[in-house]
C-alpha positions in Angstrom: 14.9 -19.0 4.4 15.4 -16.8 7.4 12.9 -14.0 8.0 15.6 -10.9 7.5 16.6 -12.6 4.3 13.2 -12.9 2.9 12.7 -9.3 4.1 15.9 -8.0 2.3 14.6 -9.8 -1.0 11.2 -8.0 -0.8 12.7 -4.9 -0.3 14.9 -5.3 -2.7 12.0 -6.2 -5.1 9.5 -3.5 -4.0 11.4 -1.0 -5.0 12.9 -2.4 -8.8 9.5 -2.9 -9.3 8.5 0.9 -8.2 11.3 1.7 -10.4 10.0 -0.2 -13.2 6.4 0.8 -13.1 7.7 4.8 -12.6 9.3 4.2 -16.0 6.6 2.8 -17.6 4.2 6.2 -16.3 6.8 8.5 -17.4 6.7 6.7 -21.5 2.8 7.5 -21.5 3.6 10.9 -21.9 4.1 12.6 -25.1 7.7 14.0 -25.6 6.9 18.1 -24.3 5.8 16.6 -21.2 9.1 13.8 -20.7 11.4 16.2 -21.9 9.8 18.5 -19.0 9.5 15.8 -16.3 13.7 14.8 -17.3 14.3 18.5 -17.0 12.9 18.1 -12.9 15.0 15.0 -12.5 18.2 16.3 -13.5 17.5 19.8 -11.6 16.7 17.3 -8.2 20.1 16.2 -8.6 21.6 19.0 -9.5 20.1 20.9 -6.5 18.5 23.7 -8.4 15.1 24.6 -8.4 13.3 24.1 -12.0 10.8 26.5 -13.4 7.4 25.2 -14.3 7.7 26.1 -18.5 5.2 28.0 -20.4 4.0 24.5 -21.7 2.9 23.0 -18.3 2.1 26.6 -17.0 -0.6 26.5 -19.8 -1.6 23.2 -19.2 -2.4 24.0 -15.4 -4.7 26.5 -16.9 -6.5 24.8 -19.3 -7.1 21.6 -17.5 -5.7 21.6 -14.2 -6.1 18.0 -13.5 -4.1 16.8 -16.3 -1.3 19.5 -15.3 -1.6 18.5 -11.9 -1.0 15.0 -12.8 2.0 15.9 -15.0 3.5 17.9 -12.0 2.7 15.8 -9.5 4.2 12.7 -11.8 7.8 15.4 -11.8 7.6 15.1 -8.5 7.8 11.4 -8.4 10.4 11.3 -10.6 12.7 13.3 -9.1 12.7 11.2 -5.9 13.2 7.9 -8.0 16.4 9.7 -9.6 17.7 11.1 -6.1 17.6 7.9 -5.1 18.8 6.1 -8.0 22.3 7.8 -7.3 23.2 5.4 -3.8 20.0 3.2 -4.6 20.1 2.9 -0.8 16.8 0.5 0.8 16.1 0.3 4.1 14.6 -3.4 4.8 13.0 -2.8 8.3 12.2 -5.7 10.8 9.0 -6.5 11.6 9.2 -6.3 15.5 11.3 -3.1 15.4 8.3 -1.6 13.0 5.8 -2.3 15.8 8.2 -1.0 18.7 8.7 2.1 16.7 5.3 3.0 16.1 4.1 2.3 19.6 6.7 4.7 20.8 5.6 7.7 23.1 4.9 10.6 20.3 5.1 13.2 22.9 8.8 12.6 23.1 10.3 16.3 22.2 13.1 16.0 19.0 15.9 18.5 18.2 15.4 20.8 15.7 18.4 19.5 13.4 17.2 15.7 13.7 16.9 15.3 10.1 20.3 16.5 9.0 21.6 13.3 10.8 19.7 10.7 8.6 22.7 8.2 7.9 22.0 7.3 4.1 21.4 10.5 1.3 17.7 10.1 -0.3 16.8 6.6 1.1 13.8 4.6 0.1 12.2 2.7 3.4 10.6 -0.6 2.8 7.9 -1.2 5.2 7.7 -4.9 6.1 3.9 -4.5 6.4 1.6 -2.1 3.8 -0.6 0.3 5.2 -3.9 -1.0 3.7 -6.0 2.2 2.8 -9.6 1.8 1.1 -9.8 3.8 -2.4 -12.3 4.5 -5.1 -13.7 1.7 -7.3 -13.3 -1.0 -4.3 -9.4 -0.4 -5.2 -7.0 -0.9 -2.1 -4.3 0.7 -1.7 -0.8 -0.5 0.0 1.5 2.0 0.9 4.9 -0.2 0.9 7.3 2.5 1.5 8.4 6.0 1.0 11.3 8.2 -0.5 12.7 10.3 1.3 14.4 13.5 -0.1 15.1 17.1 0.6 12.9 20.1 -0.5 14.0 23.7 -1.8 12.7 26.9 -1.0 10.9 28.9 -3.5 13.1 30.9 -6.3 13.1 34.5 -6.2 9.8 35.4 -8.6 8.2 31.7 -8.7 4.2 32.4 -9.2 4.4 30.8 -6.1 3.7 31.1 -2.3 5.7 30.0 0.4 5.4 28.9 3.7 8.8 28.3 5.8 7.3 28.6 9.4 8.6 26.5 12.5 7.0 23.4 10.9 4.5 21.7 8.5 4.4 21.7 5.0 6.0 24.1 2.7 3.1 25.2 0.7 5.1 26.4 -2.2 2.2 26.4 -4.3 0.6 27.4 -7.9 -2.9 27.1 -7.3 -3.2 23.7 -5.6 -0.1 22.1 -6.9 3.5 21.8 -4.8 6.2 23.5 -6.3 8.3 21.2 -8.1 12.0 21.8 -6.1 13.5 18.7 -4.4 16.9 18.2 -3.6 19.2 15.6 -1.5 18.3 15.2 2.3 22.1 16.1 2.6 21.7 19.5 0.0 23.2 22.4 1.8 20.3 24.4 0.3 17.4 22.0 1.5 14.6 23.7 3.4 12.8 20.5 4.1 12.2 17.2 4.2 10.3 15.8 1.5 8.5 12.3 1.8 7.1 10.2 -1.3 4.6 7.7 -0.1 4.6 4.7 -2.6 1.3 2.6 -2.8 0.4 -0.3 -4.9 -3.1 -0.6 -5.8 -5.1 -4.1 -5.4 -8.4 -5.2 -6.6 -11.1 -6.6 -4.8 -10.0 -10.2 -5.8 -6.7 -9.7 -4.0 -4.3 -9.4 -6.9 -2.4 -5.9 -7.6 -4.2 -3.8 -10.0 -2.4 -3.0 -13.2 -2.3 -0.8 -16.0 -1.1 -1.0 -19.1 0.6 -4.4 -17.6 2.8 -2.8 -15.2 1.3 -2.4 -11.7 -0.4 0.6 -10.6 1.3 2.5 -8.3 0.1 5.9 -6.8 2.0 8.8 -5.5 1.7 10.8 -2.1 3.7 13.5 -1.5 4.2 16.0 1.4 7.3 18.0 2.8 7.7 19.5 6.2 9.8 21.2 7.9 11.1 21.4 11.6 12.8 24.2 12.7 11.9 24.4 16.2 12.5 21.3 19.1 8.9 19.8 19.1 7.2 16.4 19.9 6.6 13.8 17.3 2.4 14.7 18.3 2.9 18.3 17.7 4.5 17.8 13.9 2.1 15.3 12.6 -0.8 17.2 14.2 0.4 20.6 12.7 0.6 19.1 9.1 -2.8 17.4 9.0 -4.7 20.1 10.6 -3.0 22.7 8.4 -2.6 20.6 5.2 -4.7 17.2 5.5 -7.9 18.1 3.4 -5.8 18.7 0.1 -2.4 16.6 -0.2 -1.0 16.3 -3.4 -1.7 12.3 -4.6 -1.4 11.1 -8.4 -4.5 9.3 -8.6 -5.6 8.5 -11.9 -4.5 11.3 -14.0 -5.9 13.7 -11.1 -5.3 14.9 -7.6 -6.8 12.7 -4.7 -8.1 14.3 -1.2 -6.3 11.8 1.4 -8.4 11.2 4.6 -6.9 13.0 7.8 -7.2 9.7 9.4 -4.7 7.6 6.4 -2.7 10.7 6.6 -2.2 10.9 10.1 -1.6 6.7 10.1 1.0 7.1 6.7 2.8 10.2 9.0 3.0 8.5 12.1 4.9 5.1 10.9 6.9 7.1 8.2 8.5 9.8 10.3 8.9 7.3 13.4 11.1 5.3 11.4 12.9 8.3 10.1 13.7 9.4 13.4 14.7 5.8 14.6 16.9 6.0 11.6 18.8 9.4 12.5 19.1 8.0 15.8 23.2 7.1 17.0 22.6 3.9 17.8 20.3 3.0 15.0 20.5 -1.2 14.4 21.6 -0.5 10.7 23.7 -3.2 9.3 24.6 -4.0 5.7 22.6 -6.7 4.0 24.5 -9.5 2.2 24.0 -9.8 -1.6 22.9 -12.7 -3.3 25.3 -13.9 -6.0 22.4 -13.1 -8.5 21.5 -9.8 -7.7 25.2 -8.7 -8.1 25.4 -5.3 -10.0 27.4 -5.5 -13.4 28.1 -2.9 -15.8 25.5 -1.3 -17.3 24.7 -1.4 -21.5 21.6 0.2 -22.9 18.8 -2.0 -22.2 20.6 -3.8 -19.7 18.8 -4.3 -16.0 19.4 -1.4 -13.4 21.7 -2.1 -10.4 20.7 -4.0 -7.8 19.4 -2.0 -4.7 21.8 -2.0 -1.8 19.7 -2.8 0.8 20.4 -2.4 4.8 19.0 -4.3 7.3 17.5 -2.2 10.0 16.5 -3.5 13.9 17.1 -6.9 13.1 19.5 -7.5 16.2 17.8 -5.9 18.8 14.4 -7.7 17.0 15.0 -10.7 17.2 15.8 -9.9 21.2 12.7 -8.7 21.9 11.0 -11.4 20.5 12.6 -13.4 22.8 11.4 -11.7 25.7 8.0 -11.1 24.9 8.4 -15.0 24.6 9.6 -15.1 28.4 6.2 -12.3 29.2 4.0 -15.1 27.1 5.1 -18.3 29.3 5.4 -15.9 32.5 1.7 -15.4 32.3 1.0 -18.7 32.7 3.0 -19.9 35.1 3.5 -19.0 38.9 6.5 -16.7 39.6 5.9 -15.9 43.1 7.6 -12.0 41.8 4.6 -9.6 42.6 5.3 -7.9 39.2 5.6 -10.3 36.9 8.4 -10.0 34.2 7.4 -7.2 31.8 9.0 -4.6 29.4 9.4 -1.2 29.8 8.9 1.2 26.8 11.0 2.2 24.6 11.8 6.0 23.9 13.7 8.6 22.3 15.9 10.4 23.9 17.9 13.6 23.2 21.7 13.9 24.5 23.8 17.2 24.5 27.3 16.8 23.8 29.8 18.8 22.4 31.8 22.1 22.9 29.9 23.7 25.7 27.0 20.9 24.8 26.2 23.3 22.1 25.5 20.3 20.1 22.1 17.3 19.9 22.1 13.6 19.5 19.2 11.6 19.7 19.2 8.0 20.9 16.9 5.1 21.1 16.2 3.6 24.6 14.7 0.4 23.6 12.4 -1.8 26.1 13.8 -2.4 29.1 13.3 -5.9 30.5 12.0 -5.9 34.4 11.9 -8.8 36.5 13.4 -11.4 34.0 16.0 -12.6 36.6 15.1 -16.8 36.6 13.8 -16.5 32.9 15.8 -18.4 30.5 15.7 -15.0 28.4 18.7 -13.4 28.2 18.2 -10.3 30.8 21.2 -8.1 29.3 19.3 -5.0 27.4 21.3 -4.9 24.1 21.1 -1.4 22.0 23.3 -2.2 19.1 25.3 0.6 17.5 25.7 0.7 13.6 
C-alpha cells in the first residue's frame, strides 16, 4: 500500500474515532447538562451565539471545575457538529508537513488570509502527533485540529471581550471561553477558532482509555488577525498574552498548557492553515475505498465516511526526490562549487485585482539550484488545486 493511501486511511480513522469517543463523553452527562451541550451544537450551526443557562451559570459557581469541564466539553462539541455538516479531512503529506513548518515565520500575511481557507470547518490530520508529556506519566498526541469560526460577544453576555488587532478573544466568564463558534465561512465570525485533538497514551505505549473508548483531550484557543502581521508576531502575541491559562478538558478540569507545547501546537497548526488558504495549495480529492462508501443513514447506523483530501502529496513526493539527488551529491564529486541544494520555501503575498485593491497568498516551494546533470527532474513544479 502506497504511503498517501495509508495516510488517507489514518485520517480517515483518526477522526471517526474522535467522533466516536466525543459521543461517548457527551452520554456521561446527565440529561440538564446534554440537553445544554445539544443546545451549543445546534447554535454553532446555526450561527448564533448561545447563552450560558442559569443551570451551568450555577454550576460555574459552585464548583467551577466541573462547569468548566461541562463548557469546555460545549465547546468540543460544537466543532465535531460544524464539521460533521461537509465532514471534510485534510490527510497532509509527511514531507509537505516538514517543509511547512520549517518555513520562514517572519513572512508577513494579509489580514483576510483566513477567509480564503478552501473547505468550511475542516478537521487537519497531522501525519505525525505532537507528543506532549502529561500528568500521571500520560502522553499526550495531538493528531489534529478543528478548525471553526468564533462569534463575538452578545450584547449583555457576563462576559469580557477582547477584539484587538490579534490573539485571542478572551470572551470570558471567569476563566472559561465564551461558548460562541460558528462556520470559518459565517458572515458574522470574528475569529478563528482552533480545536486541538490529543489522544492520551500510557507509559506502556498503548492509548489510554476510559470507559473503553479512548481518551481524548480538548485544547481550544481562537485568534484573531486583523492587521497584516508575520506568522512570529501572531503566535508570539497569543502565548505571551494567553499561554499560562488555555482552556484544555483534562480530566473533568481545566489544564495549564506549557508556553513551550503551546507555541510548538500553534506553529504546525496555523502553518498548515495558511498553506491551506494558499492559491496554489496541492489539495486533491482522495479516492474512496469501495468499503468506506457512505449509505443512507438509519438510526444506529454508522456515520458517513469522512471525505478526506489529500494535501502536498504531488509536490511531496518531488521533493523527496531531490533531497535524494542533495544525499548522493554529497558523496560524490560534482566539480559545481556549490553543490546542488534547495532553496527555501516561502509564502508570498500577491496584489491583484481592481486597482490591486485585493490579496492572494501563494506558496513558493524549494527551489532546486544546481541540479543540472542530476537525474532529478530540475523543473520546480507548484501544483494548483
Amino acid at each position: 500500500m502506497s504511503s498517501h493511501i495509508r495516510m488517507t486511511a489514518s485520517a480517515a480513522d483518526m477522526v471517526a474515532m474522535i467522533e466516536a469517543s466525543s459521543q461517548r463523553n457527551i452520554r456521561s452527562f446527565d440529561q440538564p447538562a446534554r440537553t445544554y451541550i445539544d443546545a451549543v451544537g445546534h447554535a454553532a450551526r446555526s450561527g448564533h451565539t448561545p447563552q450560558i443557562t442559569g443551570d451551568v451559570a450555577d454550576l460555574l459557581r459552585r464548583n467551577p471545575r466541573s462547569g468548566a469541564y461541562l463548557v469546555l466539553t460545549a465547546h468540543q462539541h460544537a466543532a465535531v457538529r460544524l464539521w460533521q455538516r461537509h465532514r471534510i479531512t485534510y490527510a497532509i503529506d509527511r514531507t509537505l508537513w516538514e517543509e511547512v513548518g520549517d518555513t520562514d515565520p517572519d513572512d508577513i500575511l494579509p489580514a483576510n488570509l483566513f477567509d480564503q481557507l478552501p473547505h468550511s470547518d475542516p478537521f487537519v490530520a497531522f501525519p505525525e502527533p505532537l507528543a506532549l508529556d502529561r500528568e500521571d506519566d500520560l502522553v499526550e498526541h495531538i493528531v489534529g485540529v478543528f478548525v471553526t469560526g468564533h462569534l463575538p460577544a452578545s450584547e449583555g453576555d457576563d462576559a469580557e471581550a477582547d477584539t484587538s488587532g490579534c490573539g485571542t478573544i478572551a470572551t470570558v466568564t471567569g476563566d472559561i471561553l465564551h461558548v460562541g463558534q460558528c462556520s470559518t465561512h459565517d458572515s458574522g465570525r470574528a475569529a478563528i477558532s482552533l480545536l486541538f485533538a490529543g489522544v492520551m497514551y500510557g507509559a506502556d505505549g498503548r492509548p489510554h482509555l476510559k470507559n473503553g473508548v479512548a481518551d481524548v483531550r480538548w485544547t481550544h484557543i481562537a485568534f484573531t488577525m486583523d492587521d497584516d502581521q508575520s506568522l512570529a508576531d501572531l503566535i508570539d502575541y497569543i502565548v505571551a498574552e494567553h499561554g499560562d491559562r488555555v482552556p484544555a478538558n483534562a480530566s473533568g478540569g481545566i489544564a495549564i498548557s506549557v508556553k513551550g507545547d503551546l507555541t510548538l501546537m500553534l506553529r504546525r497548526a496555523v502553518s498548515l492553515i495558511i498553506y491551506l488558504c494558499a492559491e496554489n495549495a496541492d489539495i486533491v480529492a482522495a479516492p474512496r475505498s469501495s468499503a468506506n462508501r457512505p449509505r443512507g443513514r438509519r438510526p444506529g447506523q454508522q456515520p458517513k465516511a469522512p471525505r478526506v483530501l489529500n494535501v502536498g502529496y504531488r509536490i511531496g513526493a518531488q521533493l523527496r526526490t531531490w533531497r535524494a539527488t542533495i544525499r548522493r551529491a554529497s558523496t560524490a564529486s560534482t566539480g559545481l562549487s556549490v553543490r546542488p541544494h534547495l532553496r527555501k520555501a516561502h509564502f508570498h503575498t500577491y496584489r491583484h485585482g481592481k486597482g490591486r485593491a485585493l490579496r492572494k497568498i501563494r506558496w513558493l516551494s524549494p527551489i532546486p539550484v544546481n541540479f543540472h546533470g542530476h537525474d532529478a527532474d530540475t523543473t520546480t513544479v507548484i501544483p494548483v488545486a
